[in-house]
C-alpha atoms as one frame of an Amber mdcrd trajectory, in Angstrom:
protein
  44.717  14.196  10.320  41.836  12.122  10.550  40.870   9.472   7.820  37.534
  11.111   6.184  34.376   9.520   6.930  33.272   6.489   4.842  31.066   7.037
   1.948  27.633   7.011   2.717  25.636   3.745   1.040  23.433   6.075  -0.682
  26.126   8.376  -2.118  27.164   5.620  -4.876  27.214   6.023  -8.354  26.414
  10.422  -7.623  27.522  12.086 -10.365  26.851  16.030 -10.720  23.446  16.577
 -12.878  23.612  18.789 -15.970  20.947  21.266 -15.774  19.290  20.019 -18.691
  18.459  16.862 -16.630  15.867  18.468 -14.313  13.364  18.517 -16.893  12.663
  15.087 -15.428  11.190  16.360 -12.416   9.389  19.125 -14.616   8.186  16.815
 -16.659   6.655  14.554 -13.806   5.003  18.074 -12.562   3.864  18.454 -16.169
   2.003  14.823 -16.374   0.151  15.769 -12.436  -1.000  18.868 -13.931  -2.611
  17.290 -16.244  -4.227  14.922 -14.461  -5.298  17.857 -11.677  -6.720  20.036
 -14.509  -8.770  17.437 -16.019 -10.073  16.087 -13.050 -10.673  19.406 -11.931
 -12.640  20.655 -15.077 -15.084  17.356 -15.552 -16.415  17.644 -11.716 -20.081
  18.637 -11.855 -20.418  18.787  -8.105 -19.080  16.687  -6.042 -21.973  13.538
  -6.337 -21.353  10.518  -8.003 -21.228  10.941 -11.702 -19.151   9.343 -14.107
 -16.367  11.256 -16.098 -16.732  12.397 -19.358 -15.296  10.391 -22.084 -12.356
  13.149 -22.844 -10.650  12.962 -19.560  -9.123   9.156 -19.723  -7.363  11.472
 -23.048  -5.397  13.892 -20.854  -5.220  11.638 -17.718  -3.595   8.743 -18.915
  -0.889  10.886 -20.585  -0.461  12.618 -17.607   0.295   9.686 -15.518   2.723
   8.258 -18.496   4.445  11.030 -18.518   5.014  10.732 -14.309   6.157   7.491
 -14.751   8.372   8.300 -17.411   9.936  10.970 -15.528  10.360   8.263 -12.212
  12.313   6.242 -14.533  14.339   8.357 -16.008  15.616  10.018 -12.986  16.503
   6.283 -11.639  18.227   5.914  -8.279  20.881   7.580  -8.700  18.566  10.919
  -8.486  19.548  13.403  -5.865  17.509  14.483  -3.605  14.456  12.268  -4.111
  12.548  13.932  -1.172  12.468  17.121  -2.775  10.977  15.251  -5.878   8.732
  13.682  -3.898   7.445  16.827  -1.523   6.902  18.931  -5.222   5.098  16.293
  -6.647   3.200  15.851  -3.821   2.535  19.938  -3.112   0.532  19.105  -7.040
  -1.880  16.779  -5.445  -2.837  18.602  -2.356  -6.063  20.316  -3.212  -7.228
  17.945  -6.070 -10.369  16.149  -5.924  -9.892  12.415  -4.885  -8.035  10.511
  -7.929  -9.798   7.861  -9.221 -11.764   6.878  -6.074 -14.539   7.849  -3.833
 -12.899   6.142  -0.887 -12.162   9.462   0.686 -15.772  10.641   0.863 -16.713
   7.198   2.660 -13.583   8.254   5.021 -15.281  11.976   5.524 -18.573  10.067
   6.140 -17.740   7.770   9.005 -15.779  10.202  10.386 -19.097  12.762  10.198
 -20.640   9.678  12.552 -17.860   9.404  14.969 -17.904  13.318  15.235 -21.799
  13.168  16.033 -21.341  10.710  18.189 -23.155   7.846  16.279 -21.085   4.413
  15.551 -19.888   3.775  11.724 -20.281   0.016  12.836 -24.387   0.590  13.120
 -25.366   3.384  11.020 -24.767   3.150   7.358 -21.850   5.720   5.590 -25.182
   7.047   3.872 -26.806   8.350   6.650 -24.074  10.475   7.742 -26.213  13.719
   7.367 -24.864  15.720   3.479 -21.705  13.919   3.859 -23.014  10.670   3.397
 -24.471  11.957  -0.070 -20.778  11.604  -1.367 -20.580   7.932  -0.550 -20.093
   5.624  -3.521 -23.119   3.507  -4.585 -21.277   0.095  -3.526 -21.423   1.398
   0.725 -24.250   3.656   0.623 -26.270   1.547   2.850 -23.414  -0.294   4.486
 -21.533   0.151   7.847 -18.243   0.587   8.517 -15.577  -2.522   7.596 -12.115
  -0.567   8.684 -10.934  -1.311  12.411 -11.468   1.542  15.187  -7.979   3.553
  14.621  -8.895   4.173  11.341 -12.440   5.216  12.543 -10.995   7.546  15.130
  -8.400   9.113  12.668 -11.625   9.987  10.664 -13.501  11.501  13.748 -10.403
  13.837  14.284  -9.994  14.581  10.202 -13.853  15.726   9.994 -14.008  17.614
  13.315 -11.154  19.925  11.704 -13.313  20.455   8.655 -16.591  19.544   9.438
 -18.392  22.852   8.295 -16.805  21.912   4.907 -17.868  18.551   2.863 -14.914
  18.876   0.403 -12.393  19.919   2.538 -12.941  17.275   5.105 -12.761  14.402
   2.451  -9.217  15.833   1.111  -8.039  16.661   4.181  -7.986  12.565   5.182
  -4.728  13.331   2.896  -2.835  14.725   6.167  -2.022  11.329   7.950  -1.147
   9.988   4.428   1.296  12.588   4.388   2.608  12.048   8.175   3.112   8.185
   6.825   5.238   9.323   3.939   7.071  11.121   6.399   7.594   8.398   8.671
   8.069   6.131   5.678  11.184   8.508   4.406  12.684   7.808   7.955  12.258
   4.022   8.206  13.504   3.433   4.292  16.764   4.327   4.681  17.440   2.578
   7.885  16.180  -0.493   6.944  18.474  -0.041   3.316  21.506  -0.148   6.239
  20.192  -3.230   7.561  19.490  -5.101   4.626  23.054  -4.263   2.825  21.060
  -2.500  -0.448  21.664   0.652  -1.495  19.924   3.667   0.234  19.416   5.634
  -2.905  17.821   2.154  -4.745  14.981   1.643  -2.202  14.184   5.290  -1.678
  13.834   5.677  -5.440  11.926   2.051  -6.126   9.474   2.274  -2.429   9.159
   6.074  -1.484   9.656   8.258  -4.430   7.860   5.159  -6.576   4.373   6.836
  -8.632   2.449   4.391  -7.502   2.655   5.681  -3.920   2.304   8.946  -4.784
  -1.000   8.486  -6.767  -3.025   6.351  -4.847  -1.742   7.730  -1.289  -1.368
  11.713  -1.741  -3.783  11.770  -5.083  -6.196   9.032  -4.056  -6.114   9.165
  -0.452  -5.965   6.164   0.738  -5.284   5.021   4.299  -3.227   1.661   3.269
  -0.339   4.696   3.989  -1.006   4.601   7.269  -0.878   0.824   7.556   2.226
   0.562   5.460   4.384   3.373   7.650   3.380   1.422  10.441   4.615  -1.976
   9.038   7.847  -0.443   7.954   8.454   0.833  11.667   7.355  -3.065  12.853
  10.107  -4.410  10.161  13.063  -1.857  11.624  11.704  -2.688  15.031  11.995
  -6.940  14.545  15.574  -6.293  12.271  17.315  -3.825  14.672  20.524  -5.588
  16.053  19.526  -3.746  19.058  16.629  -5.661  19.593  17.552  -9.071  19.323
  15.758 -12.052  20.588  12.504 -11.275  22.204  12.626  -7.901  22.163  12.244
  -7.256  18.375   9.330  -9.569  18.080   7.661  -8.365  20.570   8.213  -4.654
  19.674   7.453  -5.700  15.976   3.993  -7.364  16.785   2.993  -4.260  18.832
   3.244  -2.056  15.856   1.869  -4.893  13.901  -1.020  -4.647  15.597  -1.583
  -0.717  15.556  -1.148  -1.656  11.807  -3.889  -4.178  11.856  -5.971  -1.241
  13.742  -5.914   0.905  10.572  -6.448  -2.257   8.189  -7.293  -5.818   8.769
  -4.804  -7.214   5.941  -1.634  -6.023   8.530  -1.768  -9.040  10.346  -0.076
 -11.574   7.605   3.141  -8.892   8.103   3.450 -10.715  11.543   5.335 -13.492
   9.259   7.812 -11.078   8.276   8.662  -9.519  11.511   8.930 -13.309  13.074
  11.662 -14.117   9.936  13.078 -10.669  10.015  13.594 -10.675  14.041  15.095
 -14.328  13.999  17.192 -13.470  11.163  18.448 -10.478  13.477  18.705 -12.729
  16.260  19.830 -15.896  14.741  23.476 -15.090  15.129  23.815 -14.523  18.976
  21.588 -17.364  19.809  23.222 -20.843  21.575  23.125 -23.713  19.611  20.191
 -25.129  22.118  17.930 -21.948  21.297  17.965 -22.597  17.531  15.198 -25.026
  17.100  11.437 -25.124  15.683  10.596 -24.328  19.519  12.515 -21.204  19.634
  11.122 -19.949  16.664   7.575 -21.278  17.523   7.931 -19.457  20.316   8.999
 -15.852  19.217   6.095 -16.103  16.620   3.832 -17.093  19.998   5.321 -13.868
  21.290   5.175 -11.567  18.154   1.698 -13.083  17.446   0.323 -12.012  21.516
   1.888  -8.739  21.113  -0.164  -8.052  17.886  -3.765  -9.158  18.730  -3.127
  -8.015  22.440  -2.749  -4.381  20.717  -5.862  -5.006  18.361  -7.318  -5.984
  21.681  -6.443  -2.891  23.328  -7.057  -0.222  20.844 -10.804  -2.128  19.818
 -11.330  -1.638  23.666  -9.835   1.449  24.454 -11.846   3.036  21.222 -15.141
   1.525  22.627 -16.040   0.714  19.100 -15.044  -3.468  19.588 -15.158  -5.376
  16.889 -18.282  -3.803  14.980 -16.335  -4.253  11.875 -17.743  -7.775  11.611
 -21.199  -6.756  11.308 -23.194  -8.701   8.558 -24.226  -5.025   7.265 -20.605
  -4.258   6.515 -19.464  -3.506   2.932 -17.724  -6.458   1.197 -14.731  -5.820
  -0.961 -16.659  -8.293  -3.579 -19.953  -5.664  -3.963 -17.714  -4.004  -6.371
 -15.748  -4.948  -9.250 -12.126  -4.956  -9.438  -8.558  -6.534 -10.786  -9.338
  -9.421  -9.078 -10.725 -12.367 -10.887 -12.510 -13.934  -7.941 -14.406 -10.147
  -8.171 -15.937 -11.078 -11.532 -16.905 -14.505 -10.417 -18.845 -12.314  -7.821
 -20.680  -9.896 -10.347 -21.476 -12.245 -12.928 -23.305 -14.323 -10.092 -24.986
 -11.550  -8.633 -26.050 -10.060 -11.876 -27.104 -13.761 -13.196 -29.150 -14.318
 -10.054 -27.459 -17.506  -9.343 -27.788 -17.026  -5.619 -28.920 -14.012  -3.243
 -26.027 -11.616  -2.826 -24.976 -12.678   0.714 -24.406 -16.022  -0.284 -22.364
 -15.488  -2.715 -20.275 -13.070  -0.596 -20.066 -15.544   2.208 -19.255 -18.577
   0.137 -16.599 -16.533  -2.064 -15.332 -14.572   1.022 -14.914 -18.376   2.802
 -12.875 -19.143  -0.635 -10.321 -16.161  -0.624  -9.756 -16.962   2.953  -8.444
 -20.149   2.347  -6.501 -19.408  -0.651  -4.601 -16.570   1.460  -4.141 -18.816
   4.169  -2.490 -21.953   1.782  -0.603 -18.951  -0.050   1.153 -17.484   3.288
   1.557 -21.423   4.367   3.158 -22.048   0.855   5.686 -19.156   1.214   6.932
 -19.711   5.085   7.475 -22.998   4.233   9.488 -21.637   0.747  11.086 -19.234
   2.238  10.955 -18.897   6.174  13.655 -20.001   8.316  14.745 -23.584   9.217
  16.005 -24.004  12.465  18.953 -24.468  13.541  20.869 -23.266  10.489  19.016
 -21.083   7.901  17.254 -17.920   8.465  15.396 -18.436   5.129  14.898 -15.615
   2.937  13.153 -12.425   5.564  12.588 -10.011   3.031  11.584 -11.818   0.048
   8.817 -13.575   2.956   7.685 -10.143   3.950   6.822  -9.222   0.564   5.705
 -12.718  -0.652   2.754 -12.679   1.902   1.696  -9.120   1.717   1.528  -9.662
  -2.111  -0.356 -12.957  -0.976  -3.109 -11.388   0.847  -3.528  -8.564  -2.109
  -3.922 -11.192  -4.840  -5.578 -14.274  -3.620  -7.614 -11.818  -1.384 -11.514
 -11.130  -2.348 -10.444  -7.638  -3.994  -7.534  -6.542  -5.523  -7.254  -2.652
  -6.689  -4.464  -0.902  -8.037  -3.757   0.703  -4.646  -3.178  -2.868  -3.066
   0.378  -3.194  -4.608   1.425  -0.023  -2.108   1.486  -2.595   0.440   4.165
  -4.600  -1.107   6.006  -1.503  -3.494   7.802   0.212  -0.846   9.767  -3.448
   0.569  10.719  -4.910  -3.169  14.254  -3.532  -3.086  15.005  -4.659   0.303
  14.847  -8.263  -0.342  17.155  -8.093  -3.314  15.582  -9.635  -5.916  17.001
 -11.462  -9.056  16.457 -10.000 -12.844  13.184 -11.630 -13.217  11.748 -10.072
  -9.478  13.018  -7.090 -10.990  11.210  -6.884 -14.058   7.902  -7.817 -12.442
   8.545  -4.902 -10.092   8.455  -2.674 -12.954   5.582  -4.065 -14.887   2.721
  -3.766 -11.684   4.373  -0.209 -10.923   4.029   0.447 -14.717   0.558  -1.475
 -14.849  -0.522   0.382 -11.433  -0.375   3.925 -12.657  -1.921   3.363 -15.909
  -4.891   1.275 -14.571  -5.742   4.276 -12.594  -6.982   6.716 -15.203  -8.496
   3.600 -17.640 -10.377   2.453 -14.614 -12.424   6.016 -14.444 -13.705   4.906
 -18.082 -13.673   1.619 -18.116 -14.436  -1.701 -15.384 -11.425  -3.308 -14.598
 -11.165  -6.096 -16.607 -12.035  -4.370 -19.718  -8.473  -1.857 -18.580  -7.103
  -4.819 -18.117  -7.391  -5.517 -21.415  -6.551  -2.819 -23.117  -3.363  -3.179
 -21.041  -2.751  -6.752 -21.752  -0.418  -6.488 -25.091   1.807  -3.268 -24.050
   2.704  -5.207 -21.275   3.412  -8.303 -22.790   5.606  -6.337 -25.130   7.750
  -4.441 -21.599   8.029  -7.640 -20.651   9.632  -9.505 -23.161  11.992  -6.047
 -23.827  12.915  -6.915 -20.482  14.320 -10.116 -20.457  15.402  -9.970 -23.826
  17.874  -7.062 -22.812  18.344  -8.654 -19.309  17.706  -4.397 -17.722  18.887
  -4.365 -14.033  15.922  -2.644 -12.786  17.196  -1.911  -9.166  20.894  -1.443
  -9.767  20.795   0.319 -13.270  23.207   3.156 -14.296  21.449   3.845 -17.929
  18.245   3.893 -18.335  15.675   1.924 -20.887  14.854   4.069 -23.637
């Protein structure tokens, strides 16, 4: 007879559930109930109106009790899809969680339907829908790049007669990326040597995801799902040497169609595809000039796309416009951000200084940060391959904190990738903290501005924290849970 297959890498550490157990899912439902119902109840209309006092009440219990429910199920869950698809089912016809970003989506995609460009008229003026726009980009153009603009255009013509229902339904390509995500998780679990089951659980099934992408409707999904397919693209065996780059920097730059902050990515795919590569190459090929040269190759491939799509679009590079919104008009978890308000509201200089002179500021920092890490952790020819993973996180993470804004929503750039680096105890713990701190910001932000959530945050996190490392948890690789 036949030897039976091998065990697959995700089918470690299964053990049969009692039935007790699937309260945990329950109870997840219970906590987005919650947050649906009370959302639902304190709309009056759909216009720009703060929430009542009561709802922070029910909604931040509501998204405890989610992530309570995430970590109790742990990796070793089965089917996490399932989880993930009735969870998500919840969110489908709630109101936008916790952000207005959706009805500034429905607006500039009411322009491209009518045939007017986002990247000259202001979200405002698009007709009733741009009543919905939030006060910060009222009177501002467009700042996302033309695929984004053109997945709006398509999104409103299928529910244009409808304001509500064309701002929600931006949720469908969210949901095609967690789709696409789910594919590219597992396969890149195989190539990394982690557990399946560990990064499904920590960067698919992971709250975080779920309520900004599904619940606040965010298109950093769609920029993420295409930066995982770049990262199996460059790491594919079957792609090594140029091939992977090249492949990788293409999708990079569909990624950097949807959002601008894609490109630093390209630094992963370079390590990740010379890591993949690394190993067949002749002792002549593995030099600073080889590698300068695949990231010459990867880089071409991902601003010829940009190129391509901003010309094949017609809409160029109108995201550049001076009247385009500036993540520092509004407040957020970013310091830099406060700098920005208390200067505005103090007078200290007109607003577009500031935002120019700040904006020049962030740039650099990003720039020295992503410098800082591929020197940490890239490769170094001819021998090392560095550290691919961890450098594909470090500068994604880079750009989201040193950047001009940083919102709770950021971290879903860097979430879904933790577990595929491998990281030691105390990368571990800080992977649980911003999850835990992401999904509780969310509902104190409605209340409260950011730093003042921040705040109230500050000593229950201090106290995870120090639980942590006192008890040394394994985060990733866990077969109990905290409690």
């Amino acid at each position: 007879m036949p030897a039976p297959p091998p065990a697959r890498p995700d089918a470690e550490a299964r053990d049969v559930r009692p039935l007790w157990q699937w309260t945990w899912p329950l109870l997840g439902a219970v906590g987005l109930f919650l947050v649906v119902a009370a959302v639902t109840i304190d709309r009056t209309g759909l216009l720009e109106v703060g929430p009542r006092p009561w709802r922070v009440l029910v909604t931040l219990p509501g998204h405890a009790l989610l992530l309570y429910a995430w970590w109790r199920m742990g990796p070793t869950w089965r089917r996490p899809r399932l989880v993930l698809a009735l969870w998500s089912l919840i969110l489908l016809v709630s109101p936008p969680l916790h952000s207005r970003d959706a009805y500034s989506y429905a607006a500039q995609g009411w322009l491209m339907s009518h045939g007017l460009d986002p990247y000259t008229v202001a979200s405002g003026d698009a007709g009733q829908a741009g009543l919905l726009v939030g006060i910060h980009w009222f009177r501002t153009t467009s700042v996302y790049p033309p695929l984004s603009l053109e997945i709006f255009g398509v999104i409103s013509r299928l529910f244009e007669q409808n304001l509500y229902l064309s701002a929600i339904g931006m949720r469908l390509p969210n949901l095609l990326a967690i789709a696409v995500l789910a594919w590219c998780l597992p396969k890149l679990a195989d190539l990394a040597g982690v557990r399946r089951d560990v990064v499904v659980w920590a960067g698919l099934l992971n709250p975080v995801l779920l309520v900004q992408w599904v619940g606040g409707i965010h298109n950093d999904a769609v920029m993420v799902a295409l930066l995982a397919v770049a990262f199996l693209a460059a790491h594919r065996t079957g792609l090594r040497g140029w091939r992977g780059v090249v492949v990788g920097g293409l999708f990079i730059g569909l990624a950097m169609s949807i959002k601008q902050s894609a490109a630093v990515a390209g630094v992963g795919v370079v390590a990740l595809a010379w890591a993949a590569a690394h190993p067949t190459l002749s002792a002549r090929s593995r030099t600073w000039w080889g590698l300068a040269a695949r990231a010459a190759a990867g880089g071409a491939a991902a601003v010829g796309m940009f190129a391509l799509v901003s010309f094949v679009t017609g809409l160029g590079l109108g995201w550049r416009n001076p009247t385009a919104g500036s993540p520092l008009q509004a407040t957020s978890n970013a310091p830099i951000s406060w700098v920005a308000s208390f200067a505005r509201f103090h007078e200290l200089l007109p607003n577009h200084q500031i935002i120019s002179i700040l904006t020049t500021f962030t740039s650099l920092l990003v720039v020295a940060g992503v410098a800082w890490l591929a020197w940490r952790l890239g490769p170094r020819p001819p021998s090392s391959v560095g550290q691919p993973w961890l450098l594909a996180c470090g500068v994604l993470l880079a750009f989201a904190v040193l950047g001009p804004a940083l919102q709770p929503w950021y971290m879903t750039w860097v979430l879904p990738f933790v577990a595929l680096a491998r990281p030691g105890l105390r990368l571990q713990h800080l992977f649980l903290l911003v999850t835990v701190l992401c999904v509780l910001l969310a509902p104190l932000q409605d209340v409260m501005a950011p730093y003042m959530s921040m705040g109230v945050l500050a000593l229950p996190a201090w106290l995870l924290w120090r639980r942590l490392r006192r008890d040394d948890v394994a985060v990733l690789q866990r077969d109990e849970t905290l409690v």
